[in-house]
PDB file with one MODEL, atoms N, CA, C and O in Angstrom:
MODEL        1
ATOM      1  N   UNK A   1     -36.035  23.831  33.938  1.00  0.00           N
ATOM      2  CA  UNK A   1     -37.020  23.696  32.886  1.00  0.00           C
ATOM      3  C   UNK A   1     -37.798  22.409  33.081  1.00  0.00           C
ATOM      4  O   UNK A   1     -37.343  21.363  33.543  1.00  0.00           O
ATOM      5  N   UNK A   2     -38.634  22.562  32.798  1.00  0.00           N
ATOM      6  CA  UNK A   2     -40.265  21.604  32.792  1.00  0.00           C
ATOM      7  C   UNK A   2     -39.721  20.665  31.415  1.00  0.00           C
ATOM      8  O   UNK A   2     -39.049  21.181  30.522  1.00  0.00           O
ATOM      9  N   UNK A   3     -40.256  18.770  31.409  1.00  0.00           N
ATOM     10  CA  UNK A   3     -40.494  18.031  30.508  1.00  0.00           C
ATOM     11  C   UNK A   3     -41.549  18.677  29.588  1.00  0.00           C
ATOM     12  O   UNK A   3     -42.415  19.460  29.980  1.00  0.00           O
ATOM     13  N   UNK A   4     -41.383  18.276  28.372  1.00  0.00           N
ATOM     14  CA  UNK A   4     -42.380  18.021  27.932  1.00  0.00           C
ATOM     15  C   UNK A   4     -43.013  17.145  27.907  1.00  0.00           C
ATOM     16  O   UNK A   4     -42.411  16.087  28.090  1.00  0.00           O
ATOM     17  N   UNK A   5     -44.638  17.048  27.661  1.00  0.00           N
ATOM     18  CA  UNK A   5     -45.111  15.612  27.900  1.00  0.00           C
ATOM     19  C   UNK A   5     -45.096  14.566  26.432  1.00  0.00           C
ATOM     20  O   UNK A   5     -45.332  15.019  25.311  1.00  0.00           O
ATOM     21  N   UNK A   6     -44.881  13.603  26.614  1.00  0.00           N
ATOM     22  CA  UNK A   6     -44.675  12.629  25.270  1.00  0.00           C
ATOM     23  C   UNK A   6     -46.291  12.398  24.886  1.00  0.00           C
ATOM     24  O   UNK A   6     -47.361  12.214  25.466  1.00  0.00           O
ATOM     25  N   UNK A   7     -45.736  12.536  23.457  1.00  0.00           N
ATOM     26  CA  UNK A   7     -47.841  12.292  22.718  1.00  0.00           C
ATOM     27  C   UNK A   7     -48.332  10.974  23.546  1.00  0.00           C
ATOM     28  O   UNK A   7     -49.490  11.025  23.959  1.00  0.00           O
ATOM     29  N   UNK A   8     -47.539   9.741  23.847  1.00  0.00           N
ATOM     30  CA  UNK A   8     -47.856   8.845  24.655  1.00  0.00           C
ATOM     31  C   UNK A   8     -48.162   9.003  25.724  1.00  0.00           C
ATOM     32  O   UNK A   8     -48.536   7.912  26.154  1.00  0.00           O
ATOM     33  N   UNK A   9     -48.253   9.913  26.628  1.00  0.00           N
ATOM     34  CA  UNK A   9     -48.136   9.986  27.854  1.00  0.00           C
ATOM     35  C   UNK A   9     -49.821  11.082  28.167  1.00  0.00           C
ATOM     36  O   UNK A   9     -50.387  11.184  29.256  1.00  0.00           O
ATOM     37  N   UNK A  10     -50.119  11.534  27.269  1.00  0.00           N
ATOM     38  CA  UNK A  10     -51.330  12.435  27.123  1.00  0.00           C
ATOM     39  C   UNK A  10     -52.555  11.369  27.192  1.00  0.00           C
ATOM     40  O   UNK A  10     -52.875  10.548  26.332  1.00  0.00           O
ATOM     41  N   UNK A  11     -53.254  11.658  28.687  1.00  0.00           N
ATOM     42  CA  UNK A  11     -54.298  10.803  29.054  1.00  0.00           C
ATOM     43  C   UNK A  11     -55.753  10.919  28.199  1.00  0.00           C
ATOM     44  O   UNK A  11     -56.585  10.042  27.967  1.00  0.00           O
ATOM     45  N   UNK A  12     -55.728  12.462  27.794  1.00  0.00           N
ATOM     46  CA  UNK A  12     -56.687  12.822  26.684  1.00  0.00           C
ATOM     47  C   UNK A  12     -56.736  12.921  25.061  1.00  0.00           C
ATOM     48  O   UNK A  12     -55.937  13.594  24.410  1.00  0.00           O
ATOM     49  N   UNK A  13     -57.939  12.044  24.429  1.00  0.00           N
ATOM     50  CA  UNK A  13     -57.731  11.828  23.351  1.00  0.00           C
ATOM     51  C   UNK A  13     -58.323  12.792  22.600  1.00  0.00           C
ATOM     52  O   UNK A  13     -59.423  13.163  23.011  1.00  0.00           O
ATOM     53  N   UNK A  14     -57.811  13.414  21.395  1.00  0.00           N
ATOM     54  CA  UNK A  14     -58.435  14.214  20.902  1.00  0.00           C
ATOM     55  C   UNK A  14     -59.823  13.572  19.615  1.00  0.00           C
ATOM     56  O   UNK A  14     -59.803  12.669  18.778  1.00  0.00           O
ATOM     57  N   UNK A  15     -60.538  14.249  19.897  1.00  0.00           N
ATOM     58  CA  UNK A  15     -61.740  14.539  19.073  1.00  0.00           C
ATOM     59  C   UNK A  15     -61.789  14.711  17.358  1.00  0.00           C
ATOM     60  O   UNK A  15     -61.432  15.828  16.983  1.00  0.00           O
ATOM     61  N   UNK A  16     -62.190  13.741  16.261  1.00  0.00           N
ATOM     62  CA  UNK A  16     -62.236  14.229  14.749  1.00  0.00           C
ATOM     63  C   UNK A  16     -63.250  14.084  14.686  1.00  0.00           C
ATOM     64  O   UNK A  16     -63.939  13.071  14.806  1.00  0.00           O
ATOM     65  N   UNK A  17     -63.656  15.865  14.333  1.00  0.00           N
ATOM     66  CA  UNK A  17     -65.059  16.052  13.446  1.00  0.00           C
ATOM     67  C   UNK A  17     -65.033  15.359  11.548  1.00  0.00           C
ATOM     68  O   UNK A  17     -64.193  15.254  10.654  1.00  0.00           O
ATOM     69  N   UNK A  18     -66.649  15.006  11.764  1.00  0.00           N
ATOM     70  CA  UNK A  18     -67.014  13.883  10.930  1.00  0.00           C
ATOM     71  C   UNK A  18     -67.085  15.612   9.729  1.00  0.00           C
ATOM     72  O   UNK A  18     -67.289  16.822   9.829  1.00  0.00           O
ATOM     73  N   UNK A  19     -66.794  14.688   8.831  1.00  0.00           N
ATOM     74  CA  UNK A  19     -67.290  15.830   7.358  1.00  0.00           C
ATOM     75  C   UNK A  19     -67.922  15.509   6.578  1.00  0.00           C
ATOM     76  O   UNK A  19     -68.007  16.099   5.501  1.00  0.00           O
ATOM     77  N   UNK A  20     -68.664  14.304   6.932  1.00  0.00           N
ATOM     78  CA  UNK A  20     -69.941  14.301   6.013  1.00  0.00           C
ATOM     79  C   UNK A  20     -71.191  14.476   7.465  1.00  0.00           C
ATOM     80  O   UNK A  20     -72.348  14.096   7.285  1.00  0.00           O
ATOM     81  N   UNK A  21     -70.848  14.952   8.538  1.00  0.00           N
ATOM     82  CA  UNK A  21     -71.625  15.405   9.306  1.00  0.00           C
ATOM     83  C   UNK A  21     -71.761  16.716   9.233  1.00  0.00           C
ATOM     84  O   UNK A  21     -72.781  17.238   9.682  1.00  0.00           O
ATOM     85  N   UNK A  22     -70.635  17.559   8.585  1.00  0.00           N
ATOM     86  CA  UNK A  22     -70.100  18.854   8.379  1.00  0.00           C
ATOM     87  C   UNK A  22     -71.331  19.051   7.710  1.00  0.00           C
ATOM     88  O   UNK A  22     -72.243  19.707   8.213  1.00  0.00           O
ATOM     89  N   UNK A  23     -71.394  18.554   6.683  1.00  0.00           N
ATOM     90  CA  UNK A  23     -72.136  19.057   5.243  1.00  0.00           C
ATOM     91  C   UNK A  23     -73.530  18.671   5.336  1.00  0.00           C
ATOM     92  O   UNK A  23     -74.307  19.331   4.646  1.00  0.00           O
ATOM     93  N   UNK A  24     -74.023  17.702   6.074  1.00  0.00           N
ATOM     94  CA  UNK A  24     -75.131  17.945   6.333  1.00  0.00           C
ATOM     95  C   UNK A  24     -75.909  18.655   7.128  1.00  0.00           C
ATOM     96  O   UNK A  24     -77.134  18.763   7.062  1.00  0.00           O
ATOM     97  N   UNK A  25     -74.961  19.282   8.107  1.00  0.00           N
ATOM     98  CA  UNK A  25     -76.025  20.306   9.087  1.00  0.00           C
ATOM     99  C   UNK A  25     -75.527  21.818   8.182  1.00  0.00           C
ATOM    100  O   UNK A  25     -75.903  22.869   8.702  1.00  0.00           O
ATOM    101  N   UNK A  26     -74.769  21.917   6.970  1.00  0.00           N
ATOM    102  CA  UNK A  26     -74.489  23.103   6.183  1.00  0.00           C
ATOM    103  C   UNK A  26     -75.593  22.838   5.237  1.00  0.00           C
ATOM    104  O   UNK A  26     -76.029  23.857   4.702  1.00  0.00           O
ATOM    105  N   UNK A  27     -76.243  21.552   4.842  1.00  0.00           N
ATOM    106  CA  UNK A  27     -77.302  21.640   3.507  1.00  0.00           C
ATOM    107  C   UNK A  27     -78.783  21.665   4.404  1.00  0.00           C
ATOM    108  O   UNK A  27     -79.734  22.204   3.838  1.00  0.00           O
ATOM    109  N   UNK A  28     -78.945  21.247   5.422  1.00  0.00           N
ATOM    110  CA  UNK A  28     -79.668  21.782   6.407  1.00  0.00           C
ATOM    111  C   UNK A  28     -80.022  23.053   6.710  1.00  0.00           C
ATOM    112  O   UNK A  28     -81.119  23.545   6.448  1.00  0.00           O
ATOM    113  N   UNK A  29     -78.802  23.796   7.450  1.00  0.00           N
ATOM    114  CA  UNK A  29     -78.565  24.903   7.306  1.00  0.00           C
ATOM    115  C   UNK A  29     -79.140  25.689   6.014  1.00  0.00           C
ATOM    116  O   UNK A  29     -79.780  26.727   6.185  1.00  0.00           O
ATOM    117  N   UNK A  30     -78.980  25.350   5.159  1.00  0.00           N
ATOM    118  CA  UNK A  30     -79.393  26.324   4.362  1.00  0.00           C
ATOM    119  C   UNK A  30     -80.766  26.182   3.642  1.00  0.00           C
ATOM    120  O   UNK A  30     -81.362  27.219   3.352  1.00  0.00           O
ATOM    121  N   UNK A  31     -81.349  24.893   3.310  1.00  0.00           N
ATOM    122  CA  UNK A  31     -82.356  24.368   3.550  1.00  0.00           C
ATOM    123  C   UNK A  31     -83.530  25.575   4.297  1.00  0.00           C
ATOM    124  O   UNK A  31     -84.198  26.445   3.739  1.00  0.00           O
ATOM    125  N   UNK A  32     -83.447  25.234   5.606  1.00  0.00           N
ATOM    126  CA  UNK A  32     -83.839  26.148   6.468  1.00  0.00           C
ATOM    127  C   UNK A  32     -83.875  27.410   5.684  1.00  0.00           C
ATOM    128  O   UNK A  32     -84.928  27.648   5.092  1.00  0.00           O
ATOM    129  N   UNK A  33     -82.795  28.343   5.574  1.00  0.00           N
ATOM    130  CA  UNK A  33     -82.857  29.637   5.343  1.00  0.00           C
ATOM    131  C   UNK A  33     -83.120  30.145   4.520  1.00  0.00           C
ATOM    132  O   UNK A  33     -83.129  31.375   4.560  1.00  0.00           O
ATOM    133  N   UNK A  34     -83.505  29.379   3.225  1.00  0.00           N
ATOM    134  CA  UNK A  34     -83.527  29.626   2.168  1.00  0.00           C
ATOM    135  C   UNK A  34     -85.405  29.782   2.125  1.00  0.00           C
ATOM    136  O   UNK A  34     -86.059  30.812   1.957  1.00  0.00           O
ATOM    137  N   UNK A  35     -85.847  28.524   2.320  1.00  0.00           N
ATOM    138  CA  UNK A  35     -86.986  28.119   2.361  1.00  0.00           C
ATOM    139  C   UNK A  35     -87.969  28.148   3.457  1.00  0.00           C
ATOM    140  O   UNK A  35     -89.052  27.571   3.355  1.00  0.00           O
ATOM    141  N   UNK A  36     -87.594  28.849   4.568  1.00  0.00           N
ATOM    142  CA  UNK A  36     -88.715  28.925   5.452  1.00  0.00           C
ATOM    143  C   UNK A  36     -89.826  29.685   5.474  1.00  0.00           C
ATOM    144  O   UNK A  36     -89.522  30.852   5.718  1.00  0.00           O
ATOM    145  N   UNK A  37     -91.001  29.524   5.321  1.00  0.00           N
ATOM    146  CA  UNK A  37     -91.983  30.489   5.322  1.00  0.00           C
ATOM    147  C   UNK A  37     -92.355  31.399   5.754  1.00  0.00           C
ATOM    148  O   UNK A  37     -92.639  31.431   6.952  1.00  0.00           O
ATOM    149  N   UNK A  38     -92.539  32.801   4.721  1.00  0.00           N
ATOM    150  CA  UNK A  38     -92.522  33.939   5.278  1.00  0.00           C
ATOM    151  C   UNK A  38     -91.366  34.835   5.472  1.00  0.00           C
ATOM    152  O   UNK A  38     -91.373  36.057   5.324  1.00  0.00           O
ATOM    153  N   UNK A  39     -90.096  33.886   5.918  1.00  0.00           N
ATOM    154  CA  UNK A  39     -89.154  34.258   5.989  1.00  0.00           C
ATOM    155  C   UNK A  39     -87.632  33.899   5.563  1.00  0.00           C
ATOM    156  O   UNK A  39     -86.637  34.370   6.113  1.00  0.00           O
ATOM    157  N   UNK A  40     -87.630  33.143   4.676  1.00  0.00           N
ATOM    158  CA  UNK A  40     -86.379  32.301   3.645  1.00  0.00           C
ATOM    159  C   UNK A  40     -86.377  33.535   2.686  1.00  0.00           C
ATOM    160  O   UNK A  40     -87.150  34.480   2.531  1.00  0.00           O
ATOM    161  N   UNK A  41     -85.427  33.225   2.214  1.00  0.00           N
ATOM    162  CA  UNK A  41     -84.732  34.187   1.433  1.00  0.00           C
ATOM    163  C   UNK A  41     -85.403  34.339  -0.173  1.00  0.00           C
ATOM    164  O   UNK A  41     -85.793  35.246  -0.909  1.00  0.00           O
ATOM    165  N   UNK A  42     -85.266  32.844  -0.204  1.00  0.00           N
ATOM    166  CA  UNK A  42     -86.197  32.943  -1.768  1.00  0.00           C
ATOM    167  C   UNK A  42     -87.772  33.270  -1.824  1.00  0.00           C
ATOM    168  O   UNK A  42     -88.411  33.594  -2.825  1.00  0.00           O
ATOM    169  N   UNK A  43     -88.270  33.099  -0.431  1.00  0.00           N
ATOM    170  CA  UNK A  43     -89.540  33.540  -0.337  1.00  0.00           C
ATOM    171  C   UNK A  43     -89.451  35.329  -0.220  1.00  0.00           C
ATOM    172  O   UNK A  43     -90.428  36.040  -0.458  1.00  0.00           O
ATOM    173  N   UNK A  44     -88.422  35.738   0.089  1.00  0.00           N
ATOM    174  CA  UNK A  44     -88.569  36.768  -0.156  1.00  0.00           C
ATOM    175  C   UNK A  44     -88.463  37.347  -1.903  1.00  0.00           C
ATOM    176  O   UNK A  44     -89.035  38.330  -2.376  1.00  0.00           O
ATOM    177  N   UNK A  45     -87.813  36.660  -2.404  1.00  0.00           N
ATOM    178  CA  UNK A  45     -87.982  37.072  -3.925  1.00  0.00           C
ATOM    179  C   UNK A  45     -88.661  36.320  -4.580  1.00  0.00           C
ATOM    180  O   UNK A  45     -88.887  36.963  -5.604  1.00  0.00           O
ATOM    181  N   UNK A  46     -89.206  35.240  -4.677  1.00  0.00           N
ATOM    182  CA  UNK A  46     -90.041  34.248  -5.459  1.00  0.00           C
ATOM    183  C   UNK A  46     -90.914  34.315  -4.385  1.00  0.00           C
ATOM    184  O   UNK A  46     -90.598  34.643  -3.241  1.00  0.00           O
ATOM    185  N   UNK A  47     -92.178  33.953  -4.824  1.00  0.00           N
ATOM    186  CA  UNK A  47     -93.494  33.285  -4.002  1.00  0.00           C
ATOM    187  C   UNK A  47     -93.102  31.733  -4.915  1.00  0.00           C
ATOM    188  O   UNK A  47     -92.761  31.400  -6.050  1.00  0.00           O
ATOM    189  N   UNK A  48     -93.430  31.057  -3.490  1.00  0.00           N
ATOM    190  CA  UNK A  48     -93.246  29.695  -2.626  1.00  0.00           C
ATOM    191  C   UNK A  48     -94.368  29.437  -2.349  1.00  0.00           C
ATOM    192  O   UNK A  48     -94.698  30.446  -1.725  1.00  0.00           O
ATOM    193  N   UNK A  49     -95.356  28.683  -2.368  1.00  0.00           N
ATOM    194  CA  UNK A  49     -96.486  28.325  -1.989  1.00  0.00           C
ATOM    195  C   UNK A  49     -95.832  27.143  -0.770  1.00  0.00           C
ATOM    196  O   UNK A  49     -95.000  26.267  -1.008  1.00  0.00           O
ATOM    197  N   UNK A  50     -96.506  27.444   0.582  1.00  0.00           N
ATOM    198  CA  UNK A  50     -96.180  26.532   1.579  1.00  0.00           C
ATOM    199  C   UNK A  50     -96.495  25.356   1.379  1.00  0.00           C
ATOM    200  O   UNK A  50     -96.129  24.629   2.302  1.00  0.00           O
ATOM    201  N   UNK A  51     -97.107  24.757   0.437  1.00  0.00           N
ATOM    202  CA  UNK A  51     -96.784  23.411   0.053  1.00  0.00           C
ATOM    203  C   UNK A  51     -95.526  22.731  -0.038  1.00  0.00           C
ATOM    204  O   UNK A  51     -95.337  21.532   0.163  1.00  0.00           O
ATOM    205  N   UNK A  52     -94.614  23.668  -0.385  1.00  0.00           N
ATOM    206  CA  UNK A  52     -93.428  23.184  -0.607  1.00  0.00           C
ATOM    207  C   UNK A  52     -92.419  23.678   0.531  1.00  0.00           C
ATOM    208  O   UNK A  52     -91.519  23.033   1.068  1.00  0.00           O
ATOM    209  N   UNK A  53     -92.919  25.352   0.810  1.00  0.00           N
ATOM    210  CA  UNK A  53     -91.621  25.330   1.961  1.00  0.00           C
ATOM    211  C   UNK A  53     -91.502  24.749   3.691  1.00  0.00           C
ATOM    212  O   UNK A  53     -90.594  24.817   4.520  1.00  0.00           O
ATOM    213  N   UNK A  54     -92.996  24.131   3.725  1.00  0.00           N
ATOM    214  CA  UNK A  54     -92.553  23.780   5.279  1.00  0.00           C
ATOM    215  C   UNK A  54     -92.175  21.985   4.633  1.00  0.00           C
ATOM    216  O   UNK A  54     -91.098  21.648   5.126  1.00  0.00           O
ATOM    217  N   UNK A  55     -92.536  21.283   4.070  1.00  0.00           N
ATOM    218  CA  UNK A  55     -91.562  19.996   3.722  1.00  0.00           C
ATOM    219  C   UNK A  55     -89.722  20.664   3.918  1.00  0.00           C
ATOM    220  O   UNK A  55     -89.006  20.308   4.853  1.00  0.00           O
ATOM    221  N   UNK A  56     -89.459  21.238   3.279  1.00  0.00           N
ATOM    222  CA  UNK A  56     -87.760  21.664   3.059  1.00  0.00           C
ATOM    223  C   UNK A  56     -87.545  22.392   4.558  1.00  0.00           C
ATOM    224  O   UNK A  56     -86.487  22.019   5.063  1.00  0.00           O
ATOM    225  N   UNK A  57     -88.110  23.106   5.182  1.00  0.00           N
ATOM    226  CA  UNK A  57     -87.916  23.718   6.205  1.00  0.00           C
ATOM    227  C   UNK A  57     -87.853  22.455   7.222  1.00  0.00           C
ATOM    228  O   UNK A  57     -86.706  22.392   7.662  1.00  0.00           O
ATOM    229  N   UNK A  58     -88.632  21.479   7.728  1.00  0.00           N
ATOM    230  CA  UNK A  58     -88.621  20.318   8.460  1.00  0.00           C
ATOM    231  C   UNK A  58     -87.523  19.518   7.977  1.00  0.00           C
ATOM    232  O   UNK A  58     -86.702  19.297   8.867  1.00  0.00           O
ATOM    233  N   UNK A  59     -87.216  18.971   6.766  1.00  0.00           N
ATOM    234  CA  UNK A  59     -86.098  18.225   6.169  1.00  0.00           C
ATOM    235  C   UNK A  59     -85.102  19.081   6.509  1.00  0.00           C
ATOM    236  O   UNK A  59     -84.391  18.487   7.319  1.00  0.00           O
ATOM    237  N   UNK A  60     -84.586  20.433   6.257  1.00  0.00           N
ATOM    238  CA  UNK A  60     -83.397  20.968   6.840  1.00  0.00           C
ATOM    239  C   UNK A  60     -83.370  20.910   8.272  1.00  0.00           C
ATOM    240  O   UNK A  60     -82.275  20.714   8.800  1.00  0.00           O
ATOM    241  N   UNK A  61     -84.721  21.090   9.226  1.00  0.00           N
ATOM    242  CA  UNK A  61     -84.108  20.296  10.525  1.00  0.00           C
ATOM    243  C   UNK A  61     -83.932  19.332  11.238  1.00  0.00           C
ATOM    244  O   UNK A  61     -83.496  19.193  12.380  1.00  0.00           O
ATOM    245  N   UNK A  62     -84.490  18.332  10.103  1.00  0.00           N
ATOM    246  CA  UNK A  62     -83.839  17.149  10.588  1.00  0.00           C
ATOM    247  C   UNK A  62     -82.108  16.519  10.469  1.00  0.00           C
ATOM    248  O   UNK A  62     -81.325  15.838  11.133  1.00  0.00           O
ATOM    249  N   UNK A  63     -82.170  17.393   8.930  1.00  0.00           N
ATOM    250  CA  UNK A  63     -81.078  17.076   8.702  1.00  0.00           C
ATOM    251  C   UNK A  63     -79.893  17.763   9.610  1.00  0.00           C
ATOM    252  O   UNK A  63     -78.746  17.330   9.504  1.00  0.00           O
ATOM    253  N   UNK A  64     -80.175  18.769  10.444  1.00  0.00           N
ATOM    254  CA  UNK A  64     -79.486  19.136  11.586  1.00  0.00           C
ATOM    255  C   UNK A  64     -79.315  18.682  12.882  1.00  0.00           C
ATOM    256  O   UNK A  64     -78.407  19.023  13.639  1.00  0.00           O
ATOM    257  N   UNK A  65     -80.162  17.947  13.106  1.00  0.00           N
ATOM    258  CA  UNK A  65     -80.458  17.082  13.853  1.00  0.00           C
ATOM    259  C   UNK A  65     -79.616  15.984  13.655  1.00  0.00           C
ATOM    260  O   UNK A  65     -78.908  15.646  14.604  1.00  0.00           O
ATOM    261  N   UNK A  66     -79.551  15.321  12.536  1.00  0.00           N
ATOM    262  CA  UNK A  66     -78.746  13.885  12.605  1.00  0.00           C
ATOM    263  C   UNK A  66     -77.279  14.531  11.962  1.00  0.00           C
ATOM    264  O   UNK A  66     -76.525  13.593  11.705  1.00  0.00           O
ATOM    265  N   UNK A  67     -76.582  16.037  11.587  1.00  0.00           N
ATOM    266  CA  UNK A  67     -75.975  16.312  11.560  1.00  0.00           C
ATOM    267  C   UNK A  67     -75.142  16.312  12.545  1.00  0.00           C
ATOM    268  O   UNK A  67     -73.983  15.920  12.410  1.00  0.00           O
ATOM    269  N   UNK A  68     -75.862  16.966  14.198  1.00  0.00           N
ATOM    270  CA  UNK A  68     -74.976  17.173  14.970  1.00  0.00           C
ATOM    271  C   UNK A  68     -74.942  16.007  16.303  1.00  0.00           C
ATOM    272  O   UNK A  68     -74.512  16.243  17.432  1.00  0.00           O
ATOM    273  N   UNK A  69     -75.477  14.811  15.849  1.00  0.00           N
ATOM    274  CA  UNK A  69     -75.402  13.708  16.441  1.00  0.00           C
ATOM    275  C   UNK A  69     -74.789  13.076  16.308  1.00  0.00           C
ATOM    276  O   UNK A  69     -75.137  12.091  16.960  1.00  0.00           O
ATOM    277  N   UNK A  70     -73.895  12.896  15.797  1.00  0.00           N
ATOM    278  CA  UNK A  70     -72.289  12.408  15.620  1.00  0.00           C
ATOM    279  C   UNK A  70     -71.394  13.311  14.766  1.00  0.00           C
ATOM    280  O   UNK A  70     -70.844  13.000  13.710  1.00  0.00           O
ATOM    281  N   UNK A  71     -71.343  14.564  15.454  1.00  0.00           N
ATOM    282  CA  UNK A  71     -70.275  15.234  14.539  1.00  0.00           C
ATOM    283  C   UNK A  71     -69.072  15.579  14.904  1.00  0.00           C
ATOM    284  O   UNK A  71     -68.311  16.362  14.337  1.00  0.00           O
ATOM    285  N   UNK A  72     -68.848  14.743  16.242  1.00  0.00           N
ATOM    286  CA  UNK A  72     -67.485  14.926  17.193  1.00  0.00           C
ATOM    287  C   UNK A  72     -67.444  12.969  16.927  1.00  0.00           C
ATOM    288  O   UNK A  72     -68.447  12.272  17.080  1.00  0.00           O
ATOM    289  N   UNK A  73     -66.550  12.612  16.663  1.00  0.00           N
ATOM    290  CA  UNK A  73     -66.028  11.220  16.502  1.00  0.00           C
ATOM    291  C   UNK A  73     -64.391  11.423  17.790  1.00  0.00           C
ATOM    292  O   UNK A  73     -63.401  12.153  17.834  1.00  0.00           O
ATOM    293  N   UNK A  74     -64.863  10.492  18.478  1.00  0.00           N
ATOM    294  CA  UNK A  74     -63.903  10.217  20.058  1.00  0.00           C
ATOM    295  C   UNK A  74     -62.832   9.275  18.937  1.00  0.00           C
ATOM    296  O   UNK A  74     -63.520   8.443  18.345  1.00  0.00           O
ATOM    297  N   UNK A  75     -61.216   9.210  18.485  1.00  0.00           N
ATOM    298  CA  UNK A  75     -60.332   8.439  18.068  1.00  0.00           C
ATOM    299  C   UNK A  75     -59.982   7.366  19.010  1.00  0.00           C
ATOM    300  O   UNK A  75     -59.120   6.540  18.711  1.00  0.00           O
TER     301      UNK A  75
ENDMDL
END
């Protein structure tokens, strides 16, 4: 039978995802889907005048953007 290897002895460190990185590419996320023009969800049942949905549509991808730019944290 084979050692096992000791948690000390493991040359690779594991990875913690950030959770307030979580939640911002999820309010992003939805941001986006909700509100994109023409095709968001509430534009499908409410009229949205694009005054308002390409601001929220750009803000949800930014906010995906700086969501998934640190959403792996190296321990």
């Amino acid at each position: 039978m084979g050692k096992a290897n000791n948690p000390g002895n493991n040359s690779k460190l594991r990875g913690k995802v950030s959770v307030f990185h979580m939640l911002l590419i999820l309010i992003g996320a939805n941001l986006m889907l909700l509100f994109a023009p023409d095709l968001g969800l509430l534009n499908s049942i409410l009229y949205i005048p694009d005054l308002y949905t390409w601001p929220a549509t750009i803000g949800g991808f930014v906010l995906l953007i700086v969501g998934f730019r640190r959403f792996f944290k190296k321990s």
